[in-house]
C-alpha positions as CSV (number, residue, x, y, z in Angstrom):
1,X,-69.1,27.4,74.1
2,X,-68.3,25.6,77.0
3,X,-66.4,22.0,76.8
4,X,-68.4,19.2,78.6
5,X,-68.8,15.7,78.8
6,X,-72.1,14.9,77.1
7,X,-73.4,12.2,75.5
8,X,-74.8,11.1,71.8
9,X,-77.0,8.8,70.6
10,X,-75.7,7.8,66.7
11,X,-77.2,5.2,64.2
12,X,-74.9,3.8,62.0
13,X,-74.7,1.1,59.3
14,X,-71.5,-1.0,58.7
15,X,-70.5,-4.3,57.5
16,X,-68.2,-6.3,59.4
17,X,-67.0,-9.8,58.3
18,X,-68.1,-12.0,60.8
19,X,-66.4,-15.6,60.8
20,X,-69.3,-16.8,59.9
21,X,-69.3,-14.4,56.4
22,X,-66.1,-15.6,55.9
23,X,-66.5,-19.0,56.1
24,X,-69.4,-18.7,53.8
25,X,-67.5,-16.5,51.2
26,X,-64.6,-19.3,51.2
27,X,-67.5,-22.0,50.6
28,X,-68.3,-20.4,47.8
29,X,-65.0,-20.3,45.9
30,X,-63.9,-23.6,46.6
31,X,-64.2,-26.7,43.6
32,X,-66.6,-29.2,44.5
33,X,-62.9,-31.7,45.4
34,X,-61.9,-29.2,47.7
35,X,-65.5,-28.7,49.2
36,X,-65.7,-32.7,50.0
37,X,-62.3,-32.4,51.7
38,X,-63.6,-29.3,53.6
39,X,-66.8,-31.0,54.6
40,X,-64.9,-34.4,56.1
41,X,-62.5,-32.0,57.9
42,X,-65.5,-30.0,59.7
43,X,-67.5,-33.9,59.8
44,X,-64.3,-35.1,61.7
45,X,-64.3,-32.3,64.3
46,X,-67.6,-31.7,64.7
47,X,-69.6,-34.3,66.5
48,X,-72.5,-32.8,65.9
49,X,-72.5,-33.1,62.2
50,X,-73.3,-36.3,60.4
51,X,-73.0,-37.2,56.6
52,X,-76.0,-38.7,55.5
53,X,-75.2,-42.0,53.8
54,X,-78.7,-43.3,53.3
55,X,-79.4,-44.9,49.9
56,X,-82.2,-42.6,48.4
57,X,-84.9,-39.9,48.7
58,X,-87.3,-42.8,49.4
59,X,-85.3,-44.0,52.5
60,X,-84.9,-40.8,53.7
61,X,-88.7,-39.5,53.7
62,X,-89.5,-42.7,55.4
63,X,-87.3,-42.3,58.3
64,X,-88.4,-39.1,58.8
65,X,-91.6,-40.2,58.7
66,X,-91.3,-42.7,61.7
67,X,-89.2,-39.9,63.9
68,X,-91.6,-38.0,65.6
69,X,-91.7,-34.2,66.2
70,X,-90.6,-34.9,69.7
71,X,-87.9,-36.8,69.1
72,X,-85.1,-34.0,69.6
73,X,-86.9,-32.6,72.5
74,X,-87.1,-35.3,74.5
75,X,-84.0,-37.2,74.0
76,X,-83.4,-40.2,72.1
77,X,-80.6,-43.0,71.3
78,X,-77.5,-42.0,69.6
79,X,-79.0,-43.5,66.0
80,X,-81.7,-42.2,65.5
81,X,-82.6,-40.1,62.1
82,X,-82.2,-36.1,62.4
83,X,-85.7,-34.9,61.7
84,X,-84.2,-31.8,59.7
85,X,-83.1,-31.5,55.9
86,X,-79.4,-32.2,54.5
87,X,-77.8,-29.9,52.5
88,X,-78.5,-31.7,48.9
89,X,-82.6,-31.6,49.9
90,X,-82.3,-28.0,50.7
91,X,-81.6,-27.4,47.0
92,X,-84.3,-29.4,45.5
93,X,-87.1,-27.1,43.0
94,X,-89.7,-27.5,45.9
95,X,-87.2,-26.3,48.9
96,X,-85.2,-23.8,47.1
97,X,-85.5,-20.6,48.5
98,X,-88.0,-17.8,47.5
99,X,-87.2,-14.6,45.9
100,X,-87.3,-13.1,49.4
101,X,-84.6,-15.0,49.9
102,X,-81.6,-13.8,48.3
103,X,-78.1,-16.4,48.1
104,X,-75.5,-15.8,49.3
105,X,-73.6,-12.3,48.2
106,X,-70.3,-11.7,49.7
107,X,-70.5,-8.1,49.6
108,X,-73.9,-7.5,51.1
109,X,-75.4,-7.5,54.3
110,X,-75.5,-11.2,54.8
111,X,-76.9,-11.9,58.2
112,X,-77.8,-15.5,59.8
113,X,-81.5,-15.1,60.3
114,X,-82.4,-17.9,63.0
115,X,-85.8,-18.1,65.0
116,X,-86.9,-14.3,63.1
117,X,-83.8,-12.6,65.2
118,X,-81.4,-10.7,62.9
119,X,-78.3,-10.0,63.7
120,X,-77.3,-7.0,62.7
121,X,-74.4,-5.6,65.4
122,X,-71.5,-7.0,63.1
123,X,-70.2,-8.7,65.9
124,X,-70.0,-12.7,66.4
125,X,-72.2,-14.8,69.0
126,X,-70.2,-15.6,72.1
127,X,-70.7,-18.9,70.9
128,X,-68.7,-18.4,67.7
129,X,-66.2,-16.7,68.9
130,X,-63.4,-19.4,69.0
131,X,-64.9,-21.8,65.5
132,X,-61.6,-22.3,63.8
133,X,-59.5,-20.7,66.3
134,X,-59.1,-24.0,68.5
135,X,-57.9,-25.5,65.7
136,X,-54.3,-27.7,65.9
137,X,-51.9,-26.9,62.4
138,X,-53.5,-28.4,59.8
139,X,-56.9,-29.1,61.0
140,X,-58.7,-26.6,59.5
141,X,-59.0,-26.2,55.2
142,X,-58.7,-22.0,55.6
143,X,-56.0,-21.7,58.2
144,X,-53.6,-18.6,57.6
145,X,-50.7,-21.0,58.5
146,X,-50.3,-23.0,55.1
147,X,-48.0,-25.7,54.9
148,X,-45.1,-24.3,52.9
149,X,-43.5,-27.3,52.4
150,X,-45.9,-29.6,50.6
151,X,-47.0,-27.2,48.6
152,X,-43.3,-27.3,47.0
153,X,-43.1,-30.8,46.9
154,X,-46.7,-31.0,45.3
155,X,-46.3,-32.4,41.4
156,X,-47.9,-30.6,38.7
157,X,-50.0,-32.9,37.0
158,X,-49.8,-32.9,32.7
159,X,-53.2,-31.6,32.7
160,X,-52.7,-28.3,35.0
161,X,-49.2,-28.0,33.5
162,X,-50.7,-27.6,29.9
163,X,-53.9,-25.7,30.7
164,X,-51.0,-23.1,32.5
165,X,-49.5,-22.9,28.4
166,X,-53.2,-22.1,27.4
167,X,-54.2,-19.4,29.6
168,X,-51.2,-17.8,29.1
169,X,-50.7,-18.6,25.4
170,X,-54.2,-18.1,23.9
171,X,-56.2,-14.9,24.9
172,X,-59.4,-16.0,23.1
173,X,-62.0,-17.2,25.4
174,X,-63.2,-19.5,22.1
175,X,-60.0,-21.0,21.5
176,X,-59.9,-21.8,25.0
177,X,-62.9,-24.1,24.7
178,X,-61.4,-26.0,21.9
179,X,-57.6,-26.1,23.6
180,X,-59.6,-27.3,26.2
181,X,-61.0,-30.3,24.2
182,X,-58.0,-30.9,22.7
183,X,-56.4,-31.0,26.5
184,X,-59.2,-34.0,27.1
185,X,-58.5,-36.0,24.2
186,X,-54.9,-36.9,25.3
187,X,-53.5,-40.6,25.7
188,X,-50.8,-41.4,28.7
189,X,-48.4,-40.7,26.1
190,X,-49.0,-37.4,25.4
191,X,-50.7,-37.9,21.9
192,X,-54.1,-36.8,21.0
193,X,-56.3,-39.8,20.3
194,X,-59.2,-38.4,19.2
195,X,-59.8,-36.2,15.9
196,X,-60.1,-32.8,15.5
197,X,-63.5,-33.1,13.7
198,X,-65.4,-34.4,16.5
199,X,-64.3,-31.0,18.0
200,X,-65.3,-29.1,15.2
201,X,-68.6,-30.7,15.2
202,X,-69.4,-30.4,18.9
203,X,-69.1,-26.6,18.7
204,X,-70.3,-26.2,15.5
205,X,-67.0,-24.4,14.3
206,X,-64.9,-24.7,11.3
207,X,-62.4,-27.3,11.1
208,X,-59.7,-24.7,10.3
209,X,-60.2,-23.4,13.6
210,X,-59.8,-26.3,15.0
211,X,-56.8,-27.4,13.2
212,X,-55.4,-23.7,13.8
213,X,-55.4,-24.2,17.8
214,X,-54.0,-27.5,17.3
215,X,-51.2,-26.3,15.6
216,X,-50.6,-23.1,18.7
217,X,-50.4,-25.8,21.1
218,X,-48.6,-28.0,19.5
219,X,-45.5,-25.6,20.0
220,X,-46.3,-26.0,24.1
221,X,-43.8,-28.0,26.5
222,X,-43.1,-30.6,26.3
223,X,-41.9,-31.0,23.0
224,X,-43.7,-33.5,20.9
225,X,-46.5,-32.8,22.8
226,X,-50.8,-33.5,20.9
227,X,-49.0,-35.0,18.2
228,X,-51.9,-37.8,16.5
229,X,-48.9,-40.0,15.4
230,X,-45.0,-41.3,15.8
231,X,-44.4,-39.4,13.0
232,X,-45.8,-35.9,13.8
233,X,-44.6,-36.3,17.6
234,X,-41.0,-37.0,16.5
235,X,-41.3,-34.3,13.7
236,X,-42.5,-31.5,16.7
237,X,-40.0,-32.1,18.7
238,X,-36.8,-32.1,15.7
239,X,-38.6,-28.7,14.7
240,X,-38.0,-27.3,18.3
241,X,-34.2,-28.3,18.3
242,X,-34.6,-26.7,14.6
243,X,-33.1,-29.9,12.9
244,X,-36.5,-30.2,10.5
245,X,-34.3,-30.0,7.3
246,X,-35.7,-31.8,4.4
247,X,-33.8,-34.8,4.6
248,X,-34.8,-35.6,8.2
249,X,-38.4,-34.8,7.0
250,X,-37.9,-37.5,4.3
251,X,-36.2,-40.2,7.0
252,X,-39.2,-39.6,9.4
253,X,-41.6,-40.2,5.9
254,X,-40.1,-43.4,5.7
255,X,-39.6,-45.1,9.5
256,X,-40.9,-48.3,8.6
257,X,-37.1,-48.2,5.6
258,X,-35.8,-47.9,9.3
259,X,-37.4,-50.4,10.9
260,X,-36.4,-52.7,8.2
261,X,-32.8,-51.3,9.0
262,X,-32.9,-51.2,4.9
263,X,-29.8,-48.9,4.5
264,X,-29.7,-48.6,1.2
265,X,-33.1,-47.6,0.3
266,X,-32.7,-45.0,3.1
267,X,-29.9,-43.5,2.1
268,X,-31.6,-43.2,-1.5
269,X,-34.4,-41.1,-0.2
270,X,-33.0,-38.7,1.7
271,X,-30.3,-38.1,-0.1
272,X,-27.5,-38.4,2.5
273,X,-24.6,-40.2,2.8
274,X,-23.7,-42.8,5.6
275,X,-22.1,-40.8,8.1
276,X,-24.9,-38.0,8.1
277,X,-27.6,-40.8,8.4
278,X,-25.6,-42.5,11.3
279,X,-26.1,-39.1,13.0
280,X,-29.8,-38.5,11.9
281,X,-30.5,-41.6,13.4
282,X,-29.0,-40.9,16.9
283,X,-30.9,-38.2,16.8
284,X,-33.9,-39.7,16.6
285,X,-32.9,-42.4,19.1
286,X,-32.5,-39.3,21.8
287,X,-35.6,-37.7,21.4
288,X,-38.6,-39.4,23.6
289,X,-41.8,-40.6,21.2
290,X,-44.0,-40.2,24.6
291,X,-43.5,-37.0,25.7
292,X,-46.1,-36.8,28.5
293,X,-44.2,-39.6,30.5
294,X,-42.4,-37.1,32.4
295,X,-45.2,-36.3,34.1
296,X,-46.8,-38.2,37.3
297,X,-49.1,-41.1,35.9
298,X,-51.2,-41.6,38.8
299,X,-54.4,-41.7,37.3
300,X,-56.4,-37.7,36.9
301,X,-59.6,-37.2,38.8
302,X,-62.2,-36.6,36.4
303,X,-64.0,-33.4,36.9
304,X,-67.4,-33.9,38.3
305,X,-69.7,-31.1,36.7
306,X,-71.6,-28.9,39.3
307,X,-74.3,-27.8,37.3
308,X,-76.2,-29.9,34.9
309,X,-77.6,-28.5,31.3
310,X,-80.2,-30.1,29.1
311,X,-82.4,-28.7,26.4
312,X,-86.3,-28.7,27.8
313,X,-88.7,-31.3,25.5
314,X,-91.0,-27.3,25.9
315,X,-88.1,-25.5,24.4
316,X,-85.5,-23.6,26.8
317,X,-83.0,-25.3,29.0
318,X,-83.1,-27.3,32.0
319,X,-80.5,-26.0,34.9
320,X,-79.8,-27.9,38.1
321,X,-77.4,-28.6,40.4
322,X,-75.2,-32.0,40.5
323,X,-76.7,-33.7,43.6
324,X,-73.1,-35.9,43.5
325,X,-71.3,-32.7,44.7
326,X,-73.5,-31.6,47.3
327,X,-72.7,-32.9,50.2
328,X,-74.9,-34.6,52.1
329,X,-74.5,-33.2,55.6
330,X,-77.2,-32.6,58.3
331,X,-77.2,-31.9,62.1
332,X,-78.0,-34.0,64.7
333,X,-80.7,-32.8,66.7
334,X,-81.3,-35.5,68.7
335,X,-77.8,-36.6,69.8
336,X,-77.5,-32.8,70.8
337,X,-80.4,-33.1,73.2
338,X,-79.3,-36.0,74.6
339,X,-76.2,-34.6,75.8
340,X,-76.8,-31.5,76.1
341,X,-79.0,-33.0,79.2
342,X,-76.2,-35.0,80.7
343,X,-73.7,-31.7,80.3
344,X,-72.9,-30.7,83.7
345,X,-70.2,-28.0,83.7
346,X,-71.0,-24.3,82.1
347,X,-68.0,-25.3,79.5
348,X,-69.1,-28.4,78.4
349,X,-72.4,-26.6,77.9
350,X,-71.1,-23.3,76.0
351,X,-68.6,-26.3,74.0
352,X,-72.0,-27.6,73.0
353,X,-73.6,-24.4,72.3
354,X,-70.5,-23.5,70.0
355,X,-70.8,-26.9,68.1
356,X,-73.8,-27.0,67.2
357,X,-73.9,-23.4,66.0
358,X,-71.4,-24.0,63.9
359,X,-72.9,-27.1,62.4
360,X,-76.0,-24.9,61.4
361,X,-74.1,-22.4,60.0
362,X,-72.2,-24.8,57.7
363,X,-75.7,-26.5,56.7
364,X,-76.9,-22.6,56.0
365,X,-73.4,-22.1,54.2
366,X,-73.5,-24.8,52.0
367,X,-77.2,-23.7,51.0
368,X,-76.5,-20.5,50.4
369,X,-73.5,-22.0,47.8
370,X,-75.5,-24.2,46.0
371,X,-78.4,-22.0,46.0
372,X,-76.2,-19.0,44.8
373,X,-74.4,-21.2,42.1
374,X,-77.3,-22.4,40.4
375,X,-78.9,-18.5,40.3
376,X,-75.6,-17.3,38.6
377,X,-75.3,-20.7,36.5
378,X,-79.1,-19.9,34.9
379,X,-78.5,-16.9,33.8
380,X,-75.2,-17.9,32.4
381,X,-76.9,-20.2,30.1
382,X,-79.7,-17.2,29.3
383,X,-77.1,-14.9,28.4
384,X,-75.6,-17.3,26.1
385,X,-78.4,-19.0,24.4
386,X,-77.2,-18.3,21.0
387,X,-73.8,-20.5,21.3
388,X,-75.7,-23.3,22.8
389,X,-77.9,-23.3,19.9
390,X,-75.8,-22.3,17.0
391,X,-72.0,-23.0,18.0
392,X,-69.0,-21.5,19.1
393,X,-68.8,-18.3,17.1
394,X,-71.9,-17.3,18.5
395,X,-70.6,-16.8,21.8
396,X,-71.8,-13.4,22.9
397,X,-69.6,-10.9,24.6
398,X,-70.6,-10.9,28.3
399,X,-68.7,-9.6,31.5
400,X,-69.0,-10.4,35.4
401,X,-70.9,-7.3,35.7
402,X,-73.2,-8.5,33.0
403,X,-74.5,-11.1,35.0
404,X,-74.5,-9.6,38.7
405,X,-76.7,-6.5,37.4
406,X,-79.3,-9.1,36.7
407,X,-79.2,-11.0,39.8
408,X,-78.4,-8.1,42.0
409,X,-75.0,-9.4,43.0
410,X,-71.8,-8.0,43.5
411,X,-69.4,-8.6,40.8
412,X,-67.0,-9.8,43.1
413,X,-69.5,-12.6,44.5
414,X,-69.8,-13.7,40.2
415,X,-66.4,-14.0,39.4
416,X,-66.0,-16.4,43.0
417,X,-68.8,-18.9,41.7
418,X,-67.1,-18.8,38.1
419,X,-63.7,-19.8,39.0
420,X,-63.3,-23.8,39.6
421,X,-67.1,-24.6,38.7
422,X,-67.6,-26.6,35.9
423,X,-70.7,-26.9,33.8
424,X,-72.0,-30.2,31.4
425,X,-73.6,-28.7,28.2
426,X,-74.7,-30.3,25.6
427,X,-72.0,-28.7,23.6
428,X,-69.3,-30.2,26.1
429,X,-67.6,-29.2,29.7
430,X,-67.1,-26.1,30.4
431,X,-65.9,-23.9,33.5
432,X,-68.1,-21.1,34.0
433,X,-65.5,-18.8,33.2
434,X,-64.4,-19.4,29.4
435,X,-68.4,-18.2,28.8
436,X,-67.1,-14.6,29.5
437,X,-65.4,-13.0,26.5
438,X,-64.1,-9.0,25.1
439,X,-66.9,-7.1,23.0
440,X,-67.0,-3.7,20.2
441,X,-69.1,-1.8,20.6
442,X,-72.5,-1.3,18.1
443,X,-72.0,1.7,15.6
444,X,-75.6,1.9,15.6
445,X,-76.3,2.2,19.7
446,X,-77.6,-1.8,19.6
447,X,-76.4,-4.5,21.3
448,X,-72.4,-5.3,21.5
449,X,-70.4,-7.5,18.9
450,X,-68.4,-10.3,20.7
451,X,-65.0,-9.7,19.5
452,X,-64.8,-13.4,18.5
453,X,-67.5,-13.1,16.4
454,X,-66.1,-9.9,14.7
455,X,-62.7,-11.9,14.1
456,X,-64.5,-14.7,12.4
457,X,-65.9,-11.7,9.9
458,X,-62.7,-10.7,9.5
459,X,-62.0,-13.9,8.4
460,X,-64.8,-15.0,6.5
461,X,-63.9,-11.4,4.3
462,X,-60.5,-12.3,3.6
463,X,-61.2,-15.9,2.5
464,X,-63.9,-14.4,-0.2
465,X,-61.3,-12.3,-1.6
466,X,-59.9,-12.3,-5.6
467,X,-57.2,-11.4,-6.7
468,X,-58.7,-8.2,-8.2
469,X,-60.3,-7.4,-4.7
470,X,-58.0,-7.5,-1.9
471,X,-59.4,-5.8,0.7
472,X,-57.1,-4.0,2.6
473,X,-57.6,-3.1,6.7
474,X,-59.3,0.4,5.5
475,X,-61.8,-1.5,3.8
476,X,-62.3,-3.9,6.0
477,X,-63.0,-1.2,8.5
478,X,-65.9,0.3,6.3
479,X,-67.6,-2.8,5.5
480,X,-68.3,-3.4,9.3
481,X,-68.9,-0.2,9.9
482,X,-72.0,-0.4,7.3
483,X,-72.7,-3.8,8.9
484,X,-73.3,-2.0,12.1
485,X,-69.9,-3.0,13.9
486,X,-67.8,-0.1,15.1
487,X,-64.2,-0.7,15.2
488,X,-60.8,0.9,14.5
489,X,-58.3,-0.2,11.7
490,X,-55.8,-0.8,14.7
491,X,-58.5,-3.5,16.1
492,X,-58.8,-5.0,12.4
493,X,-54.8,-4.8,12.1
494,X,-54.7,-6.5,15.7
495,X,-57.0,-9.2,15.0
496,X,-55.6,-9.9,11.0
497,X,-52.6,-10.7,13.1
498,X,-54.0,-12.6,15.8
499,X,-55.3,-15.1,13.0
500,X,-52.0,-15.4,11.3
501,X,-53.3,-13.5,8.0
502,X,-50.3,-11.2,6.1
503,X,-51.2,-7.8,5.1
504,X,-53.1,-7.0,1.8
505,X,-50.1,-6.5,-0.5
506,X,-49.0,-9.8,0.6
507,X,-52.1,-11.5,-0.3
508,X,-52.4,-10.2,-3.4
509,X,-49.0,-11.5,-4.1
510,X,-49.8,-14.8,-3.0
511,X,-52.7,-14.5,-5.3
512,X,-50.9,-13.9,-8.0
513,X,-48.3,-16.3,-7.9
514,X,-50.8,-18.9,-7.4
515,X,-51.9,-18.1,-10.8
């Protein structure tokens, strides 16, 4: 066979990530506080974009009423309307996009579709070449170069710093909703100034649950920390310097004897002499009654929910998008054609090109985002219909792969709208990802137990329990198994534990002293 020069034609399919992709993918993992600060950046060096600061819908359709279809084409002044959509109208019922036209999935063939020409070589538009590569330090949100040094300088607000404790702390996607509650209800000083059975009510939990998680994260740092009074916040932080003996318990009983500065009638309660309640006191006088003051009191932005839940009057549920985190940005046509006529050099004509490229790609962007948000958001709420109606321990065992089989997304695209997107329920605010829990498996082939669920019948076992039937984690085993629930005695060990329950032979002693 002779070696020759020839050549082949070969058809190929690959995915390259365009800037554009990339921008769009970055779009979509960003909270809607960073997105606005994204959006002003791109506003700022774009000139092409505009934010559209009109009062309402009704302003807005009647300016575009009075702009004529020519308007762009022919040039007009500098303030007039854009005839085109912003990014908020583009996600309205009547303009969302059809079936036909999927959101935005990082880890498909994304293309920008514009004028029915697909690209489909992988490679960017001349045009698009340099969009973020121009850029001074700084000037761009997704720069590679990040700023080292602020970020070491940045404080960690009380907030962040204790939902840290609870990630790490509490494995249990339901006791995460109610730390995060908990986290909510906090004063300046660190103390909780609600009650625990508003909680208990809003998910439609037990009150011992409540309380339970309460008590976890009252052990966080800093010491003293969702204590409900002077007494319980002094009393947490003595307990982690393990000074909690009963006659400190007795002094802290009876602060207002101190107050008083009635000596006597102290001393005769706990039980001390004079020289051990001189030191008691000084004790008390170092520790710090508002234990959050450490902390940076500047006041905490409060999170802004992306989507919006309601129940439909019809039955179901009513999903949507915040319109106060969209950003309202558009493109203006008609300042484009206006200079774009006066541009006399080839560069300030490609410079023009490139801009206002870019600006439709961001308008497309942010569309795709909200439009893929709200498709991952409904069937969030489908999947989890049952803790929406009936609580917290309904909460059914659901995984990213769950929900991008049903939308025909990538896993990887779910678990990027989840993260930093928050949702208003009617059972509270969540973020998207505390809906997303462990499960066990059916014994009987059916649908999987959430493992939640499975500890509260653990639970609700144990508490039915005499003293002449102690179940121990054998039995416990069989009765879910006949209840359809396949699980191994490790699991029910694993979970006894998890919920702070002693062994079998302890609680029959229990019972039996109790008698």
């Amino acid at each position: 066979m002779a070696i020759t020069p020839r050549l082949e034609l070969k058809l190929s399919q690959t995915l390259v990530m365009t800037p554009q992709l990339q921008q769009a993918i970055k779009l979509l993992q960003l909270s809607s506080l960073e997105l606005a600060s994204y959006v002003e950046t791109e506003l700022e060096q774009n000139p092409l974009l505009e934010l559209d600061e009109r009062e309402n819908d009704n302003q807005r359709e009647a300016d575009r009423e009075q702009a004529t279809p020519t308007d762009a084409a022919e040039g007009g002044e500098q303030g007039d309307i854009p005839d085109g959509p912003d990014t908020a109208e583009l996600t309205g019922a009547e303009t969302m996009p059809s079936d036909g036209e999927s959101p935005l999935d990082a880890d498909y063939g994304n293309v920008y579709e514009q004028d029915g020409v697909v690209d489909v070589s992988g490679e960017a538009p001349a045009a698009f070449a340099d969009v973020g590569g121009n850029r001074g330090r700084g000037g761009n949100a997704f720069d590679d170069e990040r700023d080292f040094e602020s970020a070491l300088t940045k404080e960690i607000t009380l907030r962040d710093y204790l939902t840290e404790q609870l990630n790490v702390d509490i494995e249990d996607p339901v006791e995460r909703m109610i730390g995060v509650h908990l986290i909510d209800l906090l004063d300046e000083s660190g103390w909780l100034s609600g009650d625990v059975e508003t909680i208990a009510e809003t998910l439609n939990c037990e009150l011992s649950r409540v309380e339970s998680v309460l008590d976890l994260m009252q052990h966080f740092d800093p010491p003293g920390i969702f204590a409900r009074d002077l007494r319980e916040c002094l009393a947490l932080q003595l307990r982690e310097k393990d000074r909690l003996d009963p006659a400190m318990a007795a002094l802290l009983d009876n602060l207002e004897l101190l107050a008083r500065q009635d000596i006597k009638s102290i001393l005769k309660v706990c039980g001390v002499d004079a020289d051990d309640l001189a030191d008691m006191v000084n004790e008390i006088r170092a520790l710090n009654p508002k234990p959050a003051q450490t902390f940076d009191h500047e006041v905490a932005q409060t999170i802004i929910p992306d989507i919006l839940m309601r129940a439909n009057p019809d039955g179901g549920w009513i999903v949507e998008l915040n319109p106060d985190t969209l950003p309202r940005v558009l493109v203006n046509t008609t300042y484009y054609a206006e200079v774009n006529q006066t541009a006399q050099s080839k560069q300030d004509k490609e410079y023009l090109a490139e801009r206002f490229q870019s600006a439709s790609w961001l308008v497309k962007s942010l569309d795709q985002r909200a439009n893929t948000i709200l498709k991952v958001a409904s069937e969030l709420v489908r999947q989890q219909h049952s803790f929406f109606v009936r609580g917290v321990e309904h909460l059914r065992p659901l995984v990213l792969r769950d929900i991008a089989e049903v939308i025909e997304m990538h896993e990887s695209t779910v678990s990027r709208v989840t993260t930093n997107k928050y949702m208003s329920t009617p059972r509270g605010l969540f973020e998207l990802k505390y809906f997303f829990t462990s499960s066990i498996a059916s014994a009987s082939g059916g649908d999987a137990h959430s493992a939640e669920s499975v500890r509260h019948r653990i639970k609700a076992l144990i508490d039915e329990e005499t003293l002449d039937s102690v179940f121990s984690d054998d039995r416990i085993v069989e009765i879910l198994r006949d209840s359809g629930i396949d699980i191994a005695r490790r699991t029910v060990a694993k979970y006894r534990e998890t919920l702070k329950i002693p062994s079998s032979i302890q609680r029959k002693r229990q019972k039996a002293q109790a008698l």
